[in-house]
C-alpha positions as CSV (number, residue, x, y, z in Angstrom):
1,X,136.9,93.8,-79.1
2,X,134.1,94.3,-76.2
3,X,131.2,92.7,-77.7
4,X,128.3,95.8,-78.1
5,X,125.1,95.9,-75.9
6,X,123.0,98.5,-78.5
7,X,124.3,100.4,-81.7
8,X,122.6,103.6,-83.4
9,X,122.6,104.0,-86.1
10,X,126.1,106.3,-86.5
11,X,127.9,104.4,-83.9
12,X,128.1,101.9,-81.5
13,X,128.5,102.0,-77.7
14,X,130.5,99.4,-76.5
15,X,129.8,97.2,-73.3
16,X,131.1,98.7,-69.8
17,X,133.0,96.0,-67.8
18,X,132.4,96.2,-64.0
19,X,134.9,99.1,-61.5
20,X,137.6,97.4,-60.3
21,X,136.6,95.2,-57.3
22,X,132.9,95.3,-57.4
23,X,130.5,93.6,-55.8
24,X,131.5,95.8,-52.8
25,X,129.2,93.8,-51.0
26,X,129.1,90.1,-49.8
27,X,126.4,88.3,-52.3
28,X,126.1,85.3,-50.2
29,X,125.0,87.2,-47.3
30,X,121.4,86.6,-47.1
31,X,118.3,87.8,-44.4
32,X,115.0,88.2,-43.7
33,X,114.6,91.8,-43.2
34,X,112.6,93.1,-45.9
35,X,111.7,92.2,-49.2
36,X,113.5,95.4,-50.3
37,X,116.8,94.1,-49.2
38,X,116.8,91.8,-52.2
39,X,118.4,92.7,-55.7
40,X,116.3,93.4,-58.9
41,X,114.9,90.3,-60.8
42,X,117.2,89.5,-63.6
43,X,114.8,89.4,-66.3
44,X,113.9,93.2,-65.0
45,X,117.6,94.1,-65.3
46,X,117.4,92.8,-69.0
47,X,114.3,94.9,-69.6
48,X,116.1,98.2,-68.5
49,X,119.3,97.1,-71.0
50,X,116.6,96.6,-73.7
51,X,115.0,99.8,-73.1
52,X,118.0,101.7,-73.0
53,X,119.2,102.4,-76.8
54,X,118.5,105.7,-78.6
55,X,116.3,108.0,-77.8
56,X,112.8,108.5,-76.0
57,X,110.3,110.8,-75.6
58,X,110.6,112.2,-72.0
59,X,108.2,112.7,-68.7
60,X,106.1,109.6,-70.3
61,X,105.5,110.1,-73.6
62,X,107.5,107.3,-74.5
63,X,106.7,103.6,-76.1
64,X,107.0,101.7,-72.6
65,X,104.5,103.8,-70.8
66,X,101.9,103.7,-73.6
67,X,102.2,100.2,-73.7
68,X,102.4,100.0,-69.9
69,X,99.2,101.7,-70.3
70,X,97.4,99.3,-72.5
71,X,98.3,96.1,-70.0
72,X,97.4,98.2,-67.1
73,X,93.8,98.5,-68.4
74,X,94.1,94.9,-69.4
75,X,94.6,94.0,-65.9
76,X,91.9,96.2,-64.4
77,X,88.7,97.4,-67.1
78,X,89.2,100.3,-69.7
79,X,88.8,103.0,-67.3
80,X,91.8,102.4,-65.3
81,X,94.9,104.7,-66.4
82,X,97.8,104.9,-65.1
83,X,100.7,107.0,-63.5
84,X,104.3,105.1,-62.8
85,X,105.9,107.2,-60.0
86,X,109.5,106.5,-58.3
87,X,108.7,105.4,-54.3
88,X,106.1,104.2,-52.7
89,X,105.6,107.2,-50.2
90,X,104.9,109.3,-52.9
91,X,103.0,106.9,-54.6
92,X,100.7,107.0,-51.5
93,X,100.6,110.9,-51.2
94,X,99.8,111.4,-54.3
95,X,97.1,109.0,-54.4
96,X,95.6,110.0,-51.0
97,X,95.8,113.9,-52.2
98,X,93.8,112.9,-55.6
99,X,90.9,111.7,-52.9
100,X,90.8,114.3,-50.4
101,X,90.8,118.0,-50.4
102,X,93.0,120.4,-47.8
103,X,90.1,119.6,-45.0
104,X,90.0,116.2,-45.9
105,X,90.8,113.2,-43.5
106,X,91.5,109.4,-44.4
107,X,90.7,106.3,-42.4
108,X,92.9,104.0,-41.9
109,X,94.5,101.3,-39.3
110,X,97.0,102.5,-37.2
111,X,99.4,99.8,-38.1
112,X,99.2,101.5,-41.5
113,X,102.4,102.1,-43.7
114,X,101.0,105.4,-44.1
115,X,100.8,105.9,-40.6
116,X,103.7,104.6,-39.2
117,X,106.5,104.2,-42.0
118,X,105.8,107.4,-44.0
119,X,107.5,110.2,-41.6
120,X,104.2,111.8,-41.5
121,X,104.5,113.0,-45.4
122,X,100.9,112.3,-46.3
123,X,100.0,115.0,-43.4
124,X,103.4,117.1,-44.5
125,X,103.5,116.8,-48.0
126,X,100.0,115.5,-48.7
127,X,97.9,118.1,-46.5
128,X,95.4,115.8,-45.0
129,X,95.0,114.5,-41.9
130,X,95.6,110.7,-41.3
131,X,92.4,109.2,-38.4
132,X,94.1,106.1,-37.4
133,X,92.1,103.2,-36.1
134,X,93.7,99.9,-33.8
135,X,92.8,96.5,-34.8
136,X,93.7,93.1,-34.0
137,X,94.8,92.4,-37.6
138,X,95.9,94.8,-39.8
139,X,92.8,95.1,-41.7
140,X,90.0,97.9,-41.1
141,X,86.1,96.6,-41.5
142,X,82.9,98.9,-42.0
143,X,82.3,98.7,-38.0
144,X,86.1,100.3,-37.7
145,X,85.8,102.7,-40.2
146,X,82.7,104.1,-38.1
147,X,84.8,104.7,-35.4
148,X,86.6,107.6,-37.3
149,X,83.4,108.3,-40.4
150,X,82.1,111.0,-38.4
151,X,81.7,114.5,-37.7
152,X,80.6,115.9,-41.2
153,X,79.8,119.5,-41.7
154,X,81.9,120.1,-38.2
155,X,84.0,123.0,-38.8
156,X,86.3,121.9,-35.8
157,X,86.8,118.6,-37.6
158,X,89.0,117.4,-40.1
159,X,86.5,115.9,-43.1
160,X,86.2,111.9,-43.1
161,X,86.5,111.7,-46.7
162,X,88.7,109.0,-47.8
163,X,89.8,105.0,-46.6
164,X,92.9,103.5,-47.0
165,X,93.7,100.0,-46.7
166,X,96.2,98.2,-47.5
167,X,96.8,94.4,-49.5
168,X,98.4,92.8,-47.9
169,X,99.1,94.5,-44.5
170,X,101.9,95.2,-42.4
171,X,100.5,92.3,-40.3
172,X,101.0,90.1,-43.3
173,X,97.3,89.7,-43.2
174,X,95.4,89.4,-46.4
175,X,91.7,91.0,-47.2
176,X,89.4,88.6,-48.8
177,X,87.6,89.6,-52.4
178,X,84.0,89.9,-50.0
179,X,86.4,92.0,-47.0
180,X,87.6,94.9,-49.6
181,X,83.6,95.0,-50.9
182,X,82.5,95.3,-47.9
183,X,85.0,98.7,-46.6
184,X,83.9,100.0,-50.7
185,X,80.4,99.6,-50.6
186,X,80.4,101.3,-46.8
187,X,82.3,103.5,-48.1
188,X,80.5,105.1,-50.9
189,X,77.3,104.9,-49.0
190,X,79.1,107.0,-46.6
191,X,80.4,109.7,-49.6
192,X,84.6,108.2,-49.0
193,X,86.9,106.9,-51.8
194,X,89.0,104.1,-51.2
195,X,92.8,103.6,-51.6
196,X,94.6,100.7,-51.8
197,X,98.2,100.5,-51.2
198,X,99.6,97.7,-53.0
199,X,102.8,97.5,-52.1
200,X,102.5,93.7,-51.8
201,X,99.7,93.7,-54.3
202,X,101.1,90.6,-56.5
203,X,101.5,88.5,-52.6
204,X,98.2,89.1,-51.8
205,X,96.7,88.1,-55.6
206,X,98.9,84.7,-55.5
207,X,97.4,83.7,-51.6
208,X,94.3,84.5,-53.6
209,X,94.2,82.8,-55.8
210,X,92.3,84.9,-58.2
211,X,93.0,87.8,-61.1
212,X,94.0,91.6,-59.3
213,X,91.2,93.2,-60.9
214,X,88.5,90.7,-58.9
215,X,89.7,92.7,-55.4
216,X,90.2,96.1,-56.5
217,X,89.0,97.6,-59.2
218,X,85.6,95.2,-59.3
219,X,85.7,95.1,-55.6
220,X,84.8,99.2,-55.8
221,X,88.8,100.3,-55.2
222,X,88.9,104.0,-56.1
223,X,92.8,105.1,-56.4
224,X,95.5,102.2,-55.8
225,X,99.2,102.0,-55.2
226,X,100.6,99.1,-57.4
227,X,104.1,97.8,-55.6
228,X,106.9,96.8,-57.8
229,X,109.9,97.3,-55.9
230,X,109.3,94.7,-53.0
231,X,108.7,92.0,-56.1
232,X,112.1,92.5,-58.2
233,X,111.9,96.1,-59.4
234,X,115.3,98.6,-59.1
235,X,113.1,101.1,-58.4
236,X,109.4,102.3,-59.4
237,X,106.1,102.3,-58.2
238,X,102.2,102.7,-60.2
239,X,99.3,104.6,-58.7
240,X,96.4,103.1,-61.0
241,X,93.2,105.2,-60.9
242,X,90.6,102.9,-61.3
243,X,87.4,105.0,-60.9
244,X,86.7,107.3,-64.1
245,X,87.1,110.8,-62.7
246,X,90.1,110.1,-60.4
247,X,93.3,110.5,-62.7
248,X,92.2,113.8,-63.6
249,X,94.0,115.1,-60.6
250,X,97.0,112.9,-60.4
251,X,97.8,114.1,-63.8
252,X,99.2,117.2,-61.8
253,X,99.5,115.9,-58.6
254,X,102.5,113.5,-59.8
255,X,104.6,116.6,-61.2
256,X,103.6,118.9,-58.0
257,X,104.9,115.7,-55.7
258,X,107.8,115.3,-57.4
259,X,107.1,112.2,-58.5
260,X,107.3,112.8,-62.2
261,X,110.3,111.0,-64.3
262,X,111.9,112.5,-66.6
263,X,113.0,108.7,-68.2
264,X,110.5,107.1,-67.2
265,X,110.5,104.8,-69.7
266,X,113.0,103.0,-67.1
267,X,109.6,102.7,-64.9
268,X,107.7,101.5,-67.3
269,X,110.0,98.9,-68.7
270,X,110.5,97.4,-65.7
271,X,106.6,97.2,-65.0
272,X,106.1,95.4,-68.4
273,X,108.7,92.9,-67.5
274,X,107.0,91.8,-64.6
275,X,103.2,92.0,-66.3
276,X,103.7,91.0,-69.4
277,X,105.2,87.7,-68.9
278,X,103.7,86.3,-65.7
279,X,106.5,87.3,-63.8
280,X,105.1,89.2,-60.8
281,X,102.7,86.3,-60.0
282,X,105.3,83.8,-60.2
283,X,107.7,85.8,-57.9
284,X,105.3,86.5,-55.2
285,X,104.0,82.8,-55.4
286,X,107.7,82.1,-55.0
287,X,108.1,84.6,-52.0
288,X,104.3,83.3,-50.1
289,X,105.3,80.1,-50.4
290,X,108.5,80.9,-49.0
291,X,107.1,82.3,-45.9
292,X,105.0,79.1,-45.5
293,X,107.9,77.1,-45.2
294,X,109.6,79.0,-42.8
295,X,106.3,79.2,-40.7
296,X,106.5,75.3,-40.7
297,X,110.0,75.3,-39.7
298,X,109.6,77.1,-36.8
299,X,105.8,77.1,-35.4
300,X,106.8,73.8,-33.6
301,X,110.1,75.2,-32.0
302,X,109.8,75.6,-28.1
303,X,109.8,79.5,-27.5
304,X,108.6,80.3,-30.4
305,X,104.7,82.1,-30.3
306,X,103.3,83.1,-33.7
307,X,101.6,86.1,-33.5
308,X,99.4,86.4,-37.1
309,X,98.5,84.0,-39.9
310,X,101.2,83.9,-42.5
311,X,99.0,84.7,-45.6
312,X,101.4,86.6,-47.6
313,X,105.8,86.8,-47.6
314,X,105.6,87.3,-43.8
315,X,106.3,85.4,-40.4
316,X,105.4,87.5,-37.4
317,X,106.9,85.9,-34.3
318,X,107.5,86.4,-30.1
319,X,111.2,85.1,-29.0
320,X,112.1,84.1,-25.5
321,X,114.5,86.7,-24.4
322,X,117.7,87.4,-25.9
323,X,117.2,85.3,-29.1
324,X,116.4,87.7,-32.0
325,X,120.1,89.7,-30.8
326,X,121.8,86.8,-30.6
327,X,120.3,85.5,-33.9
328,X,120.4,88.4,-35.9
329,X,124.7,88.7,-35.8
330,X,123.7,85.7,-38.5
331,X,120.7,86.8,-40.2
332,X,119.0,90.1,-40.7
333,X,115.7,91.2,-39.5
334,X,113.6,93.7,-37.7
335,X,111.7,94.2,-34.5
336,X,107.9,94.8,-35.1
337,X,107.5,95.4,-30.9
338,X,110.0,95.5,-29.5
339,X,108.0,95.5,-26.3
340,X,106.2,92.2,-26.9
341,X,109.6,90.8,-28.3
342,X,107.7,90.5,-31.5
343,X,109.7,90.3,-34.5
344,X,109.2,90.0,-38.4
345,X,111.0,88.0,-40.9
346,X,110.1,88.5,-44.9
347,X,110.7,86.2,-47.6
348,X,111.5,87.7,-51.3
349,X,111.5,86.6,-55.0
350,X,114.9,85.6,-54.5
351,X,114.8,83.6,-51.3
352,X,115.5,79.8,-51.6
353,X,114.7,76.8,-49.6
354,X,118.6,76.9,-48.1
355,X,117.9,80.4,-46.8
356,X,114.9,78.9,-45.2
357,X,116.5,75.5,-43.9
358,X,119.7,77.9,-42.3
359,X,117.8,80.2,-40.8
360,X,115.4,78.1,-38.9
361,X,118.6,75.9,-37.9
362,X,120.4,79.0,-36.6
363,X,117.3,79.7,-34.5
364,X,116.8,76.4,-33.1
365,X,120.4,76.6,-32.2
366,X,120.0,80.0,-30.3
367,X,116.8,78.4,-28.8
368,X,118.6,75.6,-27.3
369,X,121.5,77.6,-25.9
């Protein structure tokens, strides 16, 4: 007899063995792509099992998310709440629409996930009107933000209202506890709320060094994007409003967005597997100090130019000619641009020191041929 996974208390529902010939996919086959091509955590898979018997309360009112709750505010001060969401472009529009009104407009680099990766939905489905500034980096400072913080009372002009920055960047680039301070405290002074997207909040807090809370709520962070699904989630992301009067407004915002689950104590679960034990910090560790040893591996290589500091899960690289195609029919990963030959490889939870090792051996071999 199939061993049960959960009973109730009038029956028992029996374990469900794998469809015939599954994995469909290849498990060895392993790349540096994105830390979303990697699988969900195994200890986050046994929180979703654990969660799953019997019945819940729906659209939140459920054990998980009230607990999720209570180590959310743990994390970041007593005024923080919380609101698990399914993606992380709608955990960005609704965030960025709790800040601004219709006329609004929000700062940010133009490197920006919102700006780039997004298909324009905080514009489309958010309503604002994204002021995109270049930098060298990834990150935005005061004297950047200026570039964009004008124009109020214009009628011709869309409203400066908001910042958005995001921890780490796309650039891999980390800000610094004083850095986000600094873009809140110009900010305010200026009358804008900050965002923070998160999405690789838990690599950014282990390159720290230093508790989450220290950097964004503390640091003057008004609405934030916690990431979960880059660091072993199946799915789920959190905005977190940290300053008192913003979670009014996502209340409804999250439901109008259509980023309101109905189980969501499958969200909330998976969040408290990764909080409660540690697990988030020691996964992005894991992932950061992946990307340090691929940085060694190859920064020596001839060919090979490193473009930005490698302060989170990402190696930012220029390749002679030729070399990324060749070496991608062995390993995944993306272009950044295209034009520069600039490419982007990104370690995960689940990326080991033999990934590593092959990967930099497969490109010294395409180097030498």
């Amino acid at each position: 007899m199939t061993t049960p996974y959960f009973s109730t208390p009038d029956s028992v529902i029996p374990a469900v063995p794998a469809p015939a010939g599954w994995p469909l996919h290849d498990p060895s086959v392993r790349g540096f792509a994105s830390d979303n091509y990697s699988g969900v955590h195994p200890e986050v898979l046994a929180a979703l099992a654990a969660a799953n018997g019997g019945h819940q309360v729906s659209y939140g009112e459920d054990e998980y998310t009230a607990r999720l709750e209570t180590v959310m505010k743990g994390l970041f001060g007593d005024a923080a709440e919380s609101f698990p969401v399914f993606n992380g472009t709608g955990a960005n529009v609704v965030s960025l629409q709790s800040l601004v009104p219709r006329w609004g407009a929000v700062v940010c680099a133009t490197t920006a996930h919102i700006n780039v990766d997004e298909n324009g939905a905080p514009e489309r489905v958010g309503g604002l009107k994204l002021l995109a500034v270049p930098t060298e980096d990834g990150k935005l400072t005061p004297e950047l933000i200026d570039r964009e913080a004008w124009g109020w009372g214009d009628e011709h002009r869309a409203q400066p209202l908001a910042v958005s920055i995001t921890q780490t960047t796309e650039l891999g680039t980390r800000y610094t506890v004083e850095e986000v301070r600094a873009i809140a405290e110009h900010a305010h002074t200026l009358g804008m709320k900050v965002h923070m997207d998160g999405a690789r909040l838990a690599n950014a807090a282990a390159g720290l060094g230093t508790d989450v809370r220290t950097f964004t709520s503390d640091a003057g962070i008004d609405v934030l994007t916690f990431g979960g699904t880059k660091n072993g989630l199946l799915f789920g992301e959190c905005v977190v409003a940290l300053a008192p009067e913003a979670g009014h407004a996502l209340k409804y915002l999250r439901k109008m967005d259509m980023q309101l689950a109905s189980k969501m104590r499958f969200i909330s679960a998976q969040f408290l597997a990764l909080l409660e034990s540690g697990l988030w910090m020691r996964s992005a560790a894991h992932a950061n100090a992946m990307a340090q040893r691929l940085r060694a591996a190859v920064e020596g290589l001839d060919g090979v130019e490193l473009t930005q500091p490698t302060e989170a899960n990402g190696v930012f690289a220029i390749l002679p000619d030729g070399v990324a195609g060749r070496l991608r029919e062995r390993f995944r990963f993306y272009d950044w641009d295209p034009a520069r030959r600039e490419v982007r490889w990104m370690c995960s939870f689940d990326t080991t020191e033999h990934d590593v090792d092959a990967f930099a051996a497969a490109l010294r071999e395409e180097l030498g041929r």
